[in-house]
N, C-alpha and C positions, 0 to 999 in steps of 0.2 A: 365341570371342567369347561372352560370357554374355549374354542376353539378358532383359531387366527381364519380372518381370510385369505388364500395362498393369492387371489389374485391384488389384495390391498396395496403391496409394494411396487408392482409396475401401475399399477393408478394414480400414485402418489408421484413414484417419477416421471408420469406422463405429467400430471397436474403442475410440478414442479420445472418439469421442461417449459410449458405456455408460459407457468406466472414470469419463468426469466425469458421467455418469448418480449412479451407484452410490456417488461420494464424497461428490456434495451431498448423499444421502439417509445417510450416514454421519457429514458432519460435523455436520450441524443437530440438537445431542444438546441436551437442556435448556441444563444449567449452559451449557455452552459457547455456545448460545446468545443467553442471558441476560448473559452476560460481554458478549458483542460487540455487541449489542444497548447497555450499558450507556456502553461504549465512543463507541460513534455519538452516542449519541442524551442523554447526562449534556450536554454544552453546551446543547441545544435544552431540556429543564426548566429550565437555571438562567436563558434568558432570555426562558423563557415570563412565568416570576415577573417577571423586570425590566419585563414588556412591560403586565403586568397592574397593576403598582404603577408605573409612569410614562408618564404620555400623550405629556408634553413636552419630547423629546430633539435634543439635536444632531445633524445628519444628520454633520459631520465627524467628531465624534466617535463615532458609531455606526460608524461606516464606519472604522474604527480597530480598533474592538473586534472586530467578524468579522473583520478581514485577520489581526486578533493570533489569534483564534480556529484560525483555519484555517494558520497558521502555525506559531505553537507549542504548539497541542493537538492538533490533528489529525495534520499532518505530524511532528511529533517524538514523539508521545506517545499519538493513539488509534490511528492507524493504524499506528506503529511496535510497540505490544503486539497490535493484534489481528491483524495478520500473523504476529508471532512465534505464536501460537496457534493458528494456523489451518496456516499452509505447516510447522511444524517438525512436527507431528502427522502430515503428510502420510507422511512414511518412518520420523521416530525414533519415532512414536506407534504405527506398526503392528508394530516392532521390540519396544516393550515392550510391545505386546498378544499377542505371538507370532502374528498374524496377518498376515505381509508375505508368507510363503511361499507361501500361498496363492493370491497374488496372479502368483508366479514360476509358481506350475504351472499358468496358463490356457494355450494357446496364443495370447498374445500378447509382443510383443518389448518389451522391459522400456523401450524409447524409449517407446513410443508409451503405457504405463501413465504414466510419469511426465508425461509430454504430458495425458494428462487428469484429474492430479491437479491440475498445476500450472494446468491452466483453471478446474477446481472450485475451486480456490481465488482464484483470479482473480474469478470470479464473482461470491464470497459475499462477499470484503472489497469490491469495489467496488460492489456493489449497495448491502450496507448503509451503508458511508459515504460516499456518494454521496448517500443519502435522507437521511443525519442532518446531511450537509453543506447539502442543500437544506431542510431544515426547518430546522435554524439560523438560516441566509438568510433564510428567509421570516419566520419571527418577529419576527427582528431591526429588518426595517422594515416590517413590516403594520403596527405600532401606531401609526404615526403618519403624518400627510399629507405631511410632506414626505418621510417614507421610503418610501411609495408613488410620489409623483413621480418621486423617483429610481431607482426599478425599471420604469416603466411610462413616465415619457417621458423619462429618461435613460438614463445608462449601468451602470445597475445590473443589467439582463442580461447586459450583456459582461463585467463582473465576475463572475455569478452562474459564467456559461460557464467561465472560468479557474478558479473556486475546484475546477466540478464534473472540469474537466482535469486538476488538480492531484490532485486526491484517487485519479482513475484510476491516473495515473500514479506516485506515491507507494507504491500497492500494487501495481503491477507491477515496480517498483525494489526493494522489502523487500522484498515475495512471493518474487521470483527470490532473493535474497541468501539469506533464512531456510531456503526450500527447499535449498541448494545447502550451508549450513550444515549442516542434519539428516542429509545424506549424508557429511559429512566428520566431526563429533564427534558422540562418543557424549552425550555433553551440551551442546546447543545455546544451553543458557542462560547462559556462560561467555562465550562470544564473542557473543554479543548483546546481555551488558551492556559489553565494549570499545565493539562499533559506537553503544553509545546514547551512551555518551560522546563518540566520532567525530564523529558526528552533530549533536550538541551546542557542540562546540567550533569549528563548522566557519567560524565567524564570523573566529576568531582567527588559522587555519592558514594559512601559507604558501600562496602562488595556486598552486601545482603539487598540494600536497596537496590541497584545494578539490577537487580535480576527482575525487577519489577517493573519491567522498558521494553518496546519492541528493540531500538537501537543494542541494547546489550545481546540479543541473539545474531543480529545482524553482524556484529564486529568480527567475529571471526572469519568472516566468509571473505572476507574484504581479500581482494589478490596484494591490495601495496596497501603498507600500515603510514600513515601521515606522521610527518617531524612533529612533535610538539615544542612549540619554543616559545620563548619570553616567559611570562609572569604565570599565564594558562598551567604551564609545566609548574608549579610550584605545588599545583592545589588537586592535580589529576590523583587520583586513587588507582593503582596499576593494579590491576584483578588477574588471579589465574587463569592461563587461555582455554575458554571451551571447546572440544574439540569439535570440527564441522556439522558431523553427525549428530551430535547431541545438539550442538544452537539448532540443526533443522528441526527434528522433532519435536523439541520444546518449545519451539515457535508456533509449528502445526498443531500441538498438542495445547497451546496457549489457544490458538482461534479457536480451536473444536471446544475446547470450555466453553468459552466467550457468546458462539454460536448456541451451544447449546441454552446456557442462562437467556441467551434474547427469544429462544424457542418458548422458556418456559414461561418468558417476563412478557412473550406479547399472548399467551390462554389467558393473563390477566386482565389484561386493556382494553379499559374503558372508553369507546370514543362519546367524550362531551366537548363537543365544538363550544358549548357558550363558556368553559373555561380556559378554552386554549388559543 
């Protein structure tokens, strides 16, 4: 009978606390910085300007504009590129730095490295589009009294709460994919412009495909559902609504798969720099 060691598991999360120590202080390089940064935070200056050149707005239609904001800028488009930047660097970036091996000859077990890459990355996309998600928000309706009302005696908290859900989980759904990507091709920017297409089209597909999308967990979470109009509306596939609870967990329960295969898929890997 083998017998576990009881002290193995605080080791492991000690080891896994450093390795995401050591990544956040690796990945916060300027450019890369400034990229993600640019990412977040490009909607909050364009509606600084709107907020400064108009007092007097529609709260409907304000409230239209962030759910579009955080829906097809964020979810398809900042949060979709600044994951890919952030989790594919995690193994193919240290692959073409020749600095991954480095990493193999610690004594630590290659799970528990990738466990604290993939939190370091976790960290850094939801921190910062969380704050450019919440600075949005707030611009959006500081400038005017009824958009104050509606944050301060209605339901424009419980809304703020879903966008800030949304954006979490968005980058724990890419995060897991892009990471799990970098382990399987040696160019991850190939299949990450199929999935932006996936992604994108997810309106259209088939309800069985649907389910095979961060985006299709994310929809129900949404506080305001977007008009569909014109030609778009002819071709959308209307899918049964999931309920909250259930798009959460199968979105978490989607990364923890995800995570788990790139645990198993980096015991496999071979670092040969002279092919990569």
């Amino acid at each position: 009978m083998v017998r576990r060691d009881p002290g193995a598991w605080p080791l492991r999360r000690r080891q896994a606390w450093q390795t995401m120590r050591m990544e956040l202080a690796r990945t916060f390089t300027l450019w890369g910085s400034l990229t993600l940064l640019f990412l977040a935070f490009a909607p909050a200056f364009i509606i600084a300007v709107h907020a400064i050149r108009d007092r007097h707005c529609d709260l409907h239609q304000e409230t239209l504009v962030i759910g579009g904001i955080v829906q097809l800028y964020y979810v398809r488009f900042g949060i979709f590129f600044g994951c890919l930047g952030i989790f594919a660097r995690l193994v193919r970036g240290e692959l073409a730095e020749r600095t991954l091996h480095y990493w193999f000859l610690a004594p630590v077990r290659r799970e528990v490295l990738i466990i604290g890459k993939f939190l370091a990355g976790t960290l850094t996309t939801v921190t910062v589009f969380g704050a450019g998600t919440l600075t949005s928000f707030c611009l959006m309706y500081a400038h005017f009294d009824a958009g104050q009302d509606f944050v301060l005696n209605g339901p424009g908290l419980a809304h703020l709460r879903a966008y800030l859900l949304v954006a979490t989980l968005a980058c724990l759904g890419y995060g897991a994919v892009f990471l799990a990507m970098s382990l399987l091709f040696k160019n991850p920017i190939v299949p990450a412009v199929v999935l932006l297409f996936w992604e994108g089209m997810n309106g259209v597909l088939p309800v069985w495909l649907k389910r095979v999308s961060v985006t299709y967990y994310l929809k129900p979470l949404f506080p305001v559902e977007l008009p569909i109009e014109g030609i778009l509306g002819l071709f959308t596939v209307v899918a049964e609504p999931t309920p909250p609870w259930l798009a959460v967990s199968g979105l978490l329960l989607f990364a923890a798969l995800v995570l788990a295969f790139a645990c198993w898929r980096i015991r496999r890997l071979e670092v040969l720099y002279s092919t990569d």
